[in-house]
LUMKOL-447039 format. One record per residue: residue in three letters; z, y, x of N, C-alpha, C, CB in turn; residue number from 1. Coordinates in pm, 1 decimal, decimal comma. Atoms other than C-alpha are relative to their C-alpha. Glycine has a CB too. Layout:
N
(rec Ala; (Z; Y; X); (Z; Y; X); (Z; Y; X); (Z; Y; X); NUM);
...
END
This chain:
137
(rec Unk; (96,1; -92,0; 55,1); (71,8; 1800,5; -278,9); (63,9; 137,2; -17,4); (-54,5; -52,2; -133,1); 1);
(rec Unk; (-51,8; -136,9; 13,0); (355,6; 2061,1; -320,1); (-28,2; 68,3; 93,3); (124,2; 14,8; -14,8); 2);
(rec Unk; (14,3; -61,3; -143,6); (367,1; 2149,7; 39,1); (-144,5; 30,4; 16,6); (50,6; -101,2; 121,7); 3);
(rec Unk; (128,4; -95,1; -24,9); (2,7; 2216,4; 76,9); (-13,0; 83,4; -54,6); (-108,2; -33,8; -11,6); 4);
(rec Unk; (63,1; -129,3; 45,2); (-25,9; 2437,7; -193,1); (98,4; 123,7; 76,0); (0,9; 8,7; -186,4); 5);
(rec Unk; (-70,6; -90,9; -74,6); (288,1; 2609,6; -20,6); (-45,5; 82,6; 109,9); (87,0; -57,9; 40,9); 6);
(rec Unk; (59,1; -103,7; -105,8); (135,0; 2677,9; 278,0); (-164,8; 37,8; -37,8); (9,4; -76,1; 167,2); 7);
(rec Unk; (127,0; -41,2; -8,2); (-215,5; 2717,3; 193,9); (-33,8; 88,9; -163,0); (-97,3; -147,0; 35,1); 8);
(rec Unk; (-4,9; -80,2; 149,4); (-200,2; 2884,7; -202,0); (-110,1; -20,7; -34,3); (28,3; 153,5; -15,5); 9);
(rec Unk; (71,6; 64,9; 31,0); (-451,5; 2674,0; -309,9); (12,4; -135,9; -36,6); (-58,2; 19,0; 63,5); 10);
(rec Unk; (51,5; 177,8; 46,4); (-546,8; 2364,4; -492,7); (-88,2; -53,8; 70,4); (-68,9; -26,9; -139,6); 11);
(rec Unk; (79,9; 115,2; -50,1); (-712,1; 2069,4; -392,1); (10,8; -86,2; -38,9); (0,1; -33,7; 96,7); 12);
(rec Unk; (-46,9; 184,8; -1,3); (-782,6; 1718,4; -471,6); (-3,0; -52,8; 154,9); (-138,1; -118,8; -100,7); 13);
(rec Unk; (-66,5; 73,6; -198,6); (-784,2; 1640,8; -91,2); (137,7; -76,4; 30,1); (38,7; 147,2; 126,0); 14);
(rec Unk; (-145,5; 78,5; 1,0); (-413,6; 1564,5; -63,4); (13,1; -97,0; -69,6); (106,9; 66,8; -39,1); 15);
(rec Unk; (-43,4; 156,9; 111,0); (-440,6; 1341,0; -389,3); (-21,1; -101,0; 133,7); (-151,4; -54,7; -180,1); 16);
(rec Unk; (24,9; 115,3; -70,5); (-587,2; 1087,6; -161,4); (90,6; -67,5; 96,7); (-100,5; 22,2; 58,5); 17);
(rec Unk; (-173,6; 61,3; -41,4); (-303,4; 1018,8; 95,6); (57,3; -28,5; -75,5); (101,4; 70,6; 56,0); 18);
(rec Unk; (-129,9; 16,3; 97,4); (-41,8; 1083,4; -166,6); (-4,4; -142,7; -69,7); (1,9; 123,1; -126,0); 19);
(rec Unk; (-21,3; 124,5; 131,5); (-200,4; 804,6; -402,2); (-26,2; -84,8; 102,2); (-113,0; -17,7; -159,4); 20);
(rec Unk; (-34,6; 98,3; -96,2); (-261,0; 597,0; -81,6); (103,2; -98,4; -7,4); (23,3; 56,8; 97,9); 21);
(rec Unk; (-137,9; 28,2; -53,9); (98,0; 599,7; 18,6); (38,9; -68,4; -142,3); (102,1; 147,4; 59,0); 22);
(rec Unk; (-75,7; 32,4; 146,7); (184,9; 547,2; -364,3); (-24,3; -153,1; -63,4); (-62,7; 113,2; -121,2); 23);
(rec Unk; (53,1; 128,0; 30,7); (-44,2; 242,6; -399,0); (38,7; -67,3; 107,5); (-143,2; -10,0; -26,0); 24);
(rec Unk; (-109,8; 54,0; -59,9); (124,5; 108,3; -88,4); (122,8; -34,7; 36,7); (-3,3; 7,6; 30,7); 25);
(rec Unk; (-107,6; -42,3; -1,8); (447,7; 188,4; -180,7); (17,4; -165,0; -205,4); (2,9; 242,3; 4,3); 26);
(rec Unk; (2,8; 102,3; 110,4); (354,6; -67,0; -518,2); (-52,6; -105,3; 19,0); (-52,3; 32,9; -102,6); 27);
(rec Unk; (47,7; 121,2; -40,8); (185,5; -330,7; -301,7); (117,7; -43,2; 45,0); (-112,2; -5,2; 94,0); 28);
(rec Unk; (-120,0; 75,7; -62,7); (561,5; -400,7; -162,5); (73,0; -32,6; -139,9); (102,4; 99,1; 120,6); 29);
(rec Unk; (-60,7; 134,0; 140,7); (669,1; -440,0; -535,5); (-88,6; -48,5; -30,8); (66,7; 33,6; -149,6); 30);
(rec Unk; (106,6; 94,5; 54,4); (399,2; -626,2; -623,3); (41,3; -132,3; 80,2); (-169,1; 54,6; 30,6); 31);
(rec Unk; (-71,6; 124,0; -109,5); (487,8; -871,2; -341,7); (113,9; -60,6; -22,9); (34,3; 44,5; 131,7); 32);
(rec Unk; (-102,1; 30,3; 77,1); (822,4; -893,5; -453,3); (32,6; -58,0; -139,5); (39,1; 82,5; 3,0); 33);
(rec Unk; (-13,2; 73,5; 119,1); (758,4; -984,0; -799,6); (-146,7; -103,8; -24,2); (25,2; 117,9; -125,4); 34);
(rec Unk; (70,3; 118,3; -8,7); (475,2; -1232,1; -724,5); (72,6; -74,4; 56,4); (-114,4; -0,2; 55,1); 35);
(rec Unk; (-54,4; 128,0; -28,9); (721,5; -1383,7; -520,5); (118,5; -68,8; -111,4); (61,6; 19,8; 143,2); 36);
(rec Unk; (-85,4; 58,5; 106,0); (991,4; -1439,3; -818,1); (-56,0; 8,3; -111,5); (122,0; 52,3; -14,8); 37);
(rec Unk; (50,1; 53,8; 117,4); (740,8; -1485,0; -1062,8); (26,6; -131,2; -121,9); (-94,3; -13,5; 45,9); 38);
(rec Unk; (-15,3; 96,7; 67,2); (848,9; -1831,7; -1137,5); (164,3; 50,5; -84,6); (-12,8; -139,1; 104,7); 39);
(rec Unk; (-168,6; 30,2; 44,6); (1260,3; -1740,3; -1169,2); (5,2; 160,6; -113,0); (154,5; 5,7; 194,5); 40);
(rec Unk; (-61,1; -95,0; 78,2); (1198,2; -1402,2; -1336,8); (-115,9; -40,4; -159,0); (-9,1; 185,3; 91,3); 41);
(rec Unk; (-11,9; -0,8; 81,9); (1004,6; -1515,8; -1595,3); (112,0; -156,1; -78,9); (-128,7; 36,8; -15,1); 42);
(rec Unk; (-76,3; 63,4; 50,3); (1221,3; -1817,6; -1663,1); (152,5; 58,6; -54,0); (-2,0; -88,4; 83,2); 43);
(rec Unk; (-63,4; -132,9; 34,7); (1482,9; -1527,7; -1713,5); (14,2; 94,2; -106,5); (-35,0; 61,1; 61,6); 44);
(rec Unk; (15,8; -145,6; 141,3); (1324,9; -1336,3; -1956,2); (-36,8; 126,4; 79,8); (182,7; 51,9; -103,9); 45);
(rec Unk; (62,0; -91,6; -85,6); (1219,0; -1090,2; -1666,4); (-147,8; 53,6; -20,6); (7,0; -58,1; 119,3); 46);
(rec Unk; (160,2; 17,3; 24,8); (879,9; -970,2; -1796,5); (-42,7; 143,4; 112,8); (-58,6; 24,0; -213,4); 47);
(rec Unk; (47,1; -118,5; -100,9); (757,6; -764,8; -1448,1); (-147,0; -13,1; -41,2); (32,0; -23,5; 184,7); 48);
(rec Unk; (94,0; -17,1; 64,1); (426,5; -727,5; -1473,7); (-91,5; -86,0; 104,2); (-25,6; 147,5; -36,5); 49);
(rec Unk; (8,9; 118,9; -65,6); (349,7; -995,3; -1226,6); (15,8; -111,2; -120,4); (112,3; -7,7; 119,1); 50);
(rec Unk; (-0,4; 85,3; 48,5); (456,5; -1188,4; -1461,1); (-96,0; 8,6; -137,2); (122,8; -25,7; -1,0); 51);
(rec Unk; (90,7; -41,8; 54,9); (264,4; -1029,9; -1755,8); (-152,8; -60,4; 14,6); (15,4; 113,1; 29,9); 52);
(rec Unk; (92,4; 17,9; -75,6); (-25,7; -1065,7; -1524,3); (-81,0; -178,2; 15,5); (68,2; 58,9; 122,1); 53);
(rec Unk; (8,0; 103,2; -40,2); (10,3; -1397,5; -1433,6); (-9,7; -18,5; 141,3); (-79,9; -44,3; -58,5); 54);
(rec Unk; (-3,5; -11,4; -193,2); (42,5; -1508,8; -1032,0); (-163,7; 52,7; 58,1); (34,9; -207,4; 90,3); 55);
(rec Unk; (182,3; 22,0; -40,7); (-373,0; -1543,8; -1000,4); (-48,7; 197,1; 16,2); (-126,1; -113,3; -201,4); 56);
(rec Unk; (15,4; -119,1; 32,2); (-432,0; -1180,5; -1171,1); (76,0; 110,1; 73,0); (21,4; 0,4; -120,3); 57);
(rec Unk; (-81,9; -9,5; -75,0); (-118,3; -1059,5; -997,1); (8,0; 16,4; 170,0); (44,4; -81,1; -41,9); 58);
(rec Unk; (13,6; 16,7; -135,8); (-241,2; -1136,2; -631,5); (-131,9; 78,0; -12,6); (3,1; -157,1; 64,9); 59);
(rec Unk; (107,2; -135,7; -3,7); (-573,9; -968,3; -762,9); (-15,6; 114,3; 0,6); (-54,3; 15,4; -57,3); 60);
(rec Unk; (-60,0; -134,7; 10,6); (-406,6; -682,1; -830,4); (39,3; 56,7; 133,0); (120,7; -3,1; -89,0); 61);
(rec Unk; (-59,3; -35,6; -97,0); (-247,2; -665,0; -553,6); (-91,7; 48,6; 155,3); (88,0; -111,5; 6,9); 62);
(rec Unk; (138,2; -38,9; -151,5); (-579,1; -702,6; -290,7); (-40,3; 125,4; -91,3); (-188,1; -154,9; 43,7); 63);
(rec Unk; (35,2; -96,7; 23,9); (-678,5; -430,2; -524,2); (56,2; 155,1; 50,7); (-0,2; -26,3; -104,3); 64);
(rec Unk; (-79,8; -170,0; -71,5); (-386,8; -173,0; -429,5); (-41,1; -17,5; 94,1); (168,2; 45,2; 22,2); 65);
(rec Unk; (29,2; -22,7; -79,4); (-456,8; -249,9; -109,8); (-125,4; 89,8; 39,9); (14,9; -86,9; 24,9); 66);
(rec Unk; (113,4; -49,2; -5,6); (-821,0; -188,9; -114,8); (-22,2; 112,0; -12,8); (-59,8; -41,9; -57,5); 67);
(rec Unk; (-37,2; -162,5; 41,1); (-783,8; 120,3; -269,9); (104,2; 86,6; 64,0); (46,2; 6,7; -137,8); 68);
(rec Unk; (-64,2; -66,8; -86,5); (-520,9; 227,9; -59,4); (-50,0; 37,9; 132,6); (95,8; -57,4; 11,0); 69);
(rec Unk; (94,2; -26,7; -122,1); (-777,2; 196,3; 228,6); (-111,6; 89,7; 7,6); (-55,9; -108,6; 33,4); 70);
(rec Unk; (158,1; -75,7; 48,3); (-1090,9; 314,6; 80,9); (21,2; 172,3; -16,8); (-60,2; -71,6; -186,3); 71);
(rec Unk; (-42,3; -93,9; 18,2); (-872,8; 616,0; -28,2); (1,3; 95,4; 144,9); (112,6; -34,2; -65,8); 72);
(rec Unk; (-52,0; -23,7; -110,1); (-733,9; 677,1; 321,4); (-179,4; 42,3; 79,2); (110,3; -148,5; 57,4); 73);
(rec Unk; (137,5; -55,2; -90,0); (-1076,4; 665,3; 449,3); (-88,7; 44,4; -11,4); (-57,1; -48,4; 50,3); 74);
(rec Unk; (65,5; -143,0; 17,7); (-1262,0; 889,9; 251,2); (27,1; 157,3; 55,1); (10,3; 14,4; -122,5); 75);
(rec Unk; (-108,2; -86,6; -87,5); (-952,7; 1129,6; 343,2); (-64,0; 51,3; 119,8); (130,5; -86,7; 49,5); 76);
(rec Unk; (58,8; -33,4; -136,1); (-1036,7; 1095,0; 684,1); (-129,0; 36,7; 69,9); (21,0; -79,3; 51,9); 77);
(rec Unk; (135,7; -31,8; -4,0); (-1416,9; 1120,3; 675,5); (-21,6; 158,9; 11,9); (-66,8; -59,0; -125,8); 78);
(rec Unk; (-12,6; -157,8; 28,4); (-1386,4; 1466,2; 487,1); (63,2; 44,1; 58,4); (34,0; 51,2; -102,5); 79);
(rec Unk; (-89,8; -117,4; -79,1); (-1150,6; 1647,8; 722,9); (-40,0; -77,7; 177,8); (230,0; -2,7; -64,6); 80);
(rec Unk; (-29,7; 99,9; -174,9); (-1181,2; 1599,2; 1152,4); (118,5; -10,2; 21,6); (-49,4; 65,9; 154,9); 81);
(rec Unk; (-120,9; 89,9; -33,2); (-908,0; 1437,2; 1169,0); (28,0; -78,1; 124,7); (3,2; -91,2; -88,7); 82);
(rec Unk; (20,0; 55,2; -63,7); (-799,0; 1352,6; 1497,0); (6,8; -188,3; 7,9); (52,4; 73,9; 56,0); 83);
(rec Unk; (-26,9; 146,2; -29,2); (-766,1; 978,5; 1625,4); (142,6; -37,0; -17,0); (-41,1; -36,2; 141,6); 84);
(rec Unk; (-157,1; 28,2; 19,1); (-403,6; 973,7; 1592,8); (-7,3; -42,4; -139,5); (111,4; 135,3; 24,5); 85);
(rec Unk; (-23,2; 20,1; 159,3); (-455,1; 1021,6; 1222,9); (-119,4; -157,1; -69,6); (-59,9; 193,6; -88,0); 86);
(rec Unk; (60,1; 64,6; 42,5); (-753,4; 750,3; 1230,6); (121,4; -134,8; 8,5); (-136,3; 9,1; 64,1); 87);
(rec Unk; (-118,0; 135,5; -16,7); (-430,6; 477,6; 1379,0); (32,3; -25,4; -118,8); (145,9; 21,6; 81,9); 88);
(rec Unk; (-51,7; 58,8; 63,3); (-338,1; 481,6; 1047,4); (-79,4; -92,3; -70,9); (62,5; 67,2; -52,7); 89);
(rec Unk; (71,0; 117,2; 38,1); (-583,8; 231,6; 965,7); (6,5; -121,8; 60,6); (-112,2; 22,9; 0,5); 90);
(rec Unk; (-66,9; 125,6; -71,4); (-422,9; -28,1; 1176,9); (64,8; -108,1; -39,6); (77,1; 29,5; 67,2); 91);
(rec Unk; (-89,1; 127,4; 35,2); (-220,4; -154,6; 941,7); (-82,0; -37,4; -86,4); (151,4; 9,6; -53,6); 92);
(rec Unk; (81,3; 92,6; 112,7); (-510,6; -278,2; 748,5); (15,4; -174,3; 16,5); (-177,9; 39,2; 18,1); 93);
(rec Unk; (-5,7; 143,6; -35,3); (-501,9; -627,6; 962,7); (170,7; -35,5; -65,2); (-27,2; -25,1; 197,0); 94);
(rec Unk; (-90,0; 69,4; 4,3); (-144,8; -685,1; 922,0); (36,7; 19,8; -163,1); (97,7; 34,5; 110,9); 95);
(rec Unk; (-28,0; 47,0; 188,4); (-163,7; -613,6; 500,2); (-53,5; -77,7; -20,7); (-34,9; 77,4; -123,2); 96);
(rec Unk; (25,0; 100,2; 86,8); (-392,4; -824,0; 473,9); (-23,7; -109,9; 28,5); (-73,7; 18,6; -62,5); 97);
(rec Unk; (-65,1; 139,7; -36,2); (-286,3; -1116,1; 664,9); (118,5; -32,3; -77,2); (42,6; -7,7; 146,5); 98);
(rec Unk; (-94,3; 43,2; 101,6); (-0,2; -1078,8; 443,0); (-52,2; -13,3; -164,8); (115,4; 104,1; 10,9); 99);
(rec Unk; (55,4; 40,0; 108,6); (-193,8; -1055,6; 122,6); (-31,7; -131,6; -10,5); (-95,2; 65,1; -21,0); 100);
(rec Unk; (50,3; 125,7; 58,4); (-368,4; -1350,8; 231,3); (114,4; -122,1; -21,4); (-116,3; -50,5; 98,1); 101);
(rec Unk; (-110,2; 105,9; 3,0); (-36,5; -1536,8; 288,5); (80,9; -39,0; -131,4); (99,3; 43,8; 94,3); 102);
(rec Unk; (-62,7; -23,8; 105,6); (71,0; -1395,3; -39,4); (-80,6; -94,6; -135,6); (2,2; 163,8; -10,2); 103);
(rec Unk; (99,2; 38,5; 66,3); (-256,3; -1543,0; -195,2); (52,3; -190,3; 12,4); (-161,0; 67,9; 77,4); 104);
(rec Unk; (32,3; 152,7; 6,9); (-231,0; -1918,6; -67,5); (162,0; -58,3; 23,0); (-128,7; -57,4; 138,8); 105);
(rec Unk; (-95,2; 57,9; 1,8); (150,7; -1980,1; -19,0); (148,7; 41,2; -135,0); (19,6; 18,1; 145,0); 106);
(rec Unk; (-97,6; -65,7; 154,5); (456,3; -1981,7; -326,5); (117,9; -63,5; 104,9); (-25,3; -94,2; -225,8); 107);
(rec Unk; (-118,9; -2,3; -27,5); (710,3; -2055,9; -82,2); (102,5; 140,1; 53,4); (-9,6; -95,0; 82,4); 108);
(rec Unk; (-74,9; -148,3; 20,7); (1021,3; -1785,0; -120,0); (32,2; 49,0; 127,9); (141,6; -1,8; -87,4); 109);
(rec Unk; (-24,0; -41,7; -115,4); (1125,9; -1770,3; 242,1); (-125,0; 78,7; 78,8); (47,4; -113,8; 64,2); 110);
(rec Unk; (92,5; -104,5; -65,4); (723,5; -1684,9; 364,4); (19,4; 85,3; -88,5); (-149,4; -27,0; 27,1); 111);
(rec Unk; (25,8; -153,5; 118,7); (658,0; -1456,4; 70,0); (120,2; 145,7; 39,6); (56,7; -68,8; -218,2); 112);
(rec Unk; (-123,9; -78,3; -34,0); (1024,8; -1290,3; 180,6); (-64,7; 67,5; 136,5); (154,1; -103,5; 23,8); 113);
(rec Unk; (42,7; -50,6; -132,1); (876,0; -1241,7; 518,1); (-144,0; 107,5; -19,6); (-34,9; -145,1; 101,4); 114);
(rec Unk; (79,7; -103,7; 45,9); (572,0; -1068,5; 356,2); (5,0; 98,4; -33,3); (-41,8; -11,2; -56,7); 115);
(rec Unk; (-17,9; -126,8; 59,2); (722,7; -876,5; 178,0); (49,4; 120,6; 98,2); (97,6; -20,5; -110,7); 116);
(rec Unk; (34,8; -82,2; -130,6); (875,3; -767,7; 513,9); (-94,3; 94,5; 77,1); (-3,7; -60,5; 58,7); 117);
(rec Unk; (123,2; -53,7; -112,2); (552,9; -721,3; 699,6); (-47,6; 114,4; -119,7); (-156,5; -148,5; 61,3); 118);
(rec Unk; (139,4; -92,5; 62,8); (367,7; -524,8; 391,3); (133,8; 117,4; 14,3); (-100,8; -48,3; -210,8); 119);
(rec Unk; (-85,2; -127,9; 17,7); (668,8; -273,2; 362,5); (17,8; 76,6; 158,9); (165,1; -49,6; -71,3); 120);
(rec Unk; (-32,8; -72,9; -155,0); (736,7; -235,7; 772,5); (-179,4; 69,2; 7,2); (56,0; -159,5; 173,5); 121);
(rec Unk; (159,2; -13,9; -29,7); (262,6; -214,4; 749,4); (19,4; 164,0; -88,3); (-136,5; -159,5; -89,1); 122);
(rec Unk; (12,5; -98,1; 138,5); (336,5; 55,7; 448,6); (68,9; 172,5; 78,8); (139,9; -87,4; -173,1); 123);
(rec Unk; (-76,5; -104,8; -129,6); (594,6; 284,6; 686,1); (-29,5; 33,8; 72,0); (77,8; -13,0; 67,8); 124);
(rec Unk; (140,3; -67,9; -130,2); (343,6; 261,3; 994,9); (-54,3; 89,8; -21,3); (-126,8; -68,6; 33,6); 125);
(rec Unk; (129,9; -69,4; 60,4); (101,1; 369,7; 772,4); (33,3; 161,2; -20,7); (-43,5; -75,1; -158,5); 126);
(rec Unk; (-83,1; -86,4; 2,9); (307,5; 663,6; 665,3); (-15,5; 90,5; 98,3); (106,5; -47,2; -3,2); 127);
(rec Unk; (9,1; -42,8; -174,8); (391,3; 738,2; 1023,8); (-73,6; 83,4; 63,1); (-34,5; -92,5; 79,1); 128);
(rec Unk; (132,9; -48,5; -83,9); (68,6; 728,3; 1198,7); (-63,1; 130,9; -125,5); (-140,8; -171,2; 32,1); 129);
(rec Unk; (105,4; -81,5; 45,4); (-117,9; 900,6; 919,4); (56,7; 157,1; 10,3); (-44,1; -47,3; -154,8); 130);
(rec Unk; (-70,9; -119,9; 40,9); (160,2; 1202,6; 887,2); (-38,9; 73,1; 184,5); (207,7; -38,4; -65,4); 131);
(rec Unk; (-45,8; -8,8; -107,2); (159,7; 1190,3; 1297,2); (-148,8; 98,7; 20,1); (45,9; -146,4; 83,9); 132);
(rec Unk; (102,0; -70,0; 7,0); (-211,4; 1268,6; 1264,9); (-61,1; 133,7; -36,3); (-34,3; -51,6; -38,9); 133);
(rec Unk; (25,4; -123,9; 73,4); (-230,3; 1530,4; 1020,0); (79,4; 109,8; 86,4); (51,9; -10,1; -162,0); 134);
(rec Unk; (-73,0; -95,4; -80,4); (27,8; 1708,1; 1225,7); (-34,7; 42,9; 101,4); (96,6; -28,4; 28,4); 135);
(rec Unk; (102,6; -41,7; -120,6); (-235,3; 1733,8; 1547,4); (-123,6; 67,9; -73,9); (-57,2; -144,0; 97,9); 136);
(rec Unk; (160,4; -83,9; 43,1); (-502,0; 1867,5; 1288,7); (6,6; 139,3; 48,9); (-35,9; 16,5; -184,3); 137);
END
């Protein structure tokens, strides 16, 4: 949000929307992470907020960042012509939320580990493509 006002010397809420995108995808990879050690961190004394939450509430939360990380993204893109480069970044919607759902129906640590993989490498794409876009506007 700095950099726009830099070059353009103006406000906007426009930028919020990426920014809190990226930000709510940037907390769906800890969220993932502490649904998956939910069981060992609160046996710990670890109170994340997964655990707070509980796993159920926790995974709801979590389709929520997503959701909102999309919905965000694609108001974004509505309001500005934005080329197609910048629409790619809606690509990684399939592969978050094949991992959400994996995140939803399995508690074993090795998939969940691999999720947490995919949503963080889906989170970086996202990044990517969307920055790759804005940069052809």
């Amino acid at each position: 949000m700095g950099t726009y006002f830099l070059y353009t010397q103006q406000l906007s809420g426009l930028p919020f929307l990426p920014a809190a995108a990226c930000g709510l995808l940037a907390t769906a990879v800890l969220n993932v992470n502490n649904v998956r050690d939910i069981e060992s961190d609160a046996r710990n004394g670890k109170i994340t907020l997964a655990v707070r939450l509980g796993r159920a509430n926790a995974i709801n939360y979590h389709w929520a960042l997503l959701g909102l990380a999309l919905l965000l993204t694609l108001i974004y893109l509505v309001a500005l012509p934005v080329p197609l480069a910048g629409w790619s970044s809606l690509l990684v919607a399939k592969p978050l939320t094949d991992a959400a759902r994996t995140l939803s129906h399995s508690r074993d640590g090795e998939i969940l580990t691999g999720m947490l993989k995919k949503t963080a490498i889906s989170t970086l794409l996202y990044s990517v493509l969307l920055s790759i876009g804005l940069a052809l506007f």
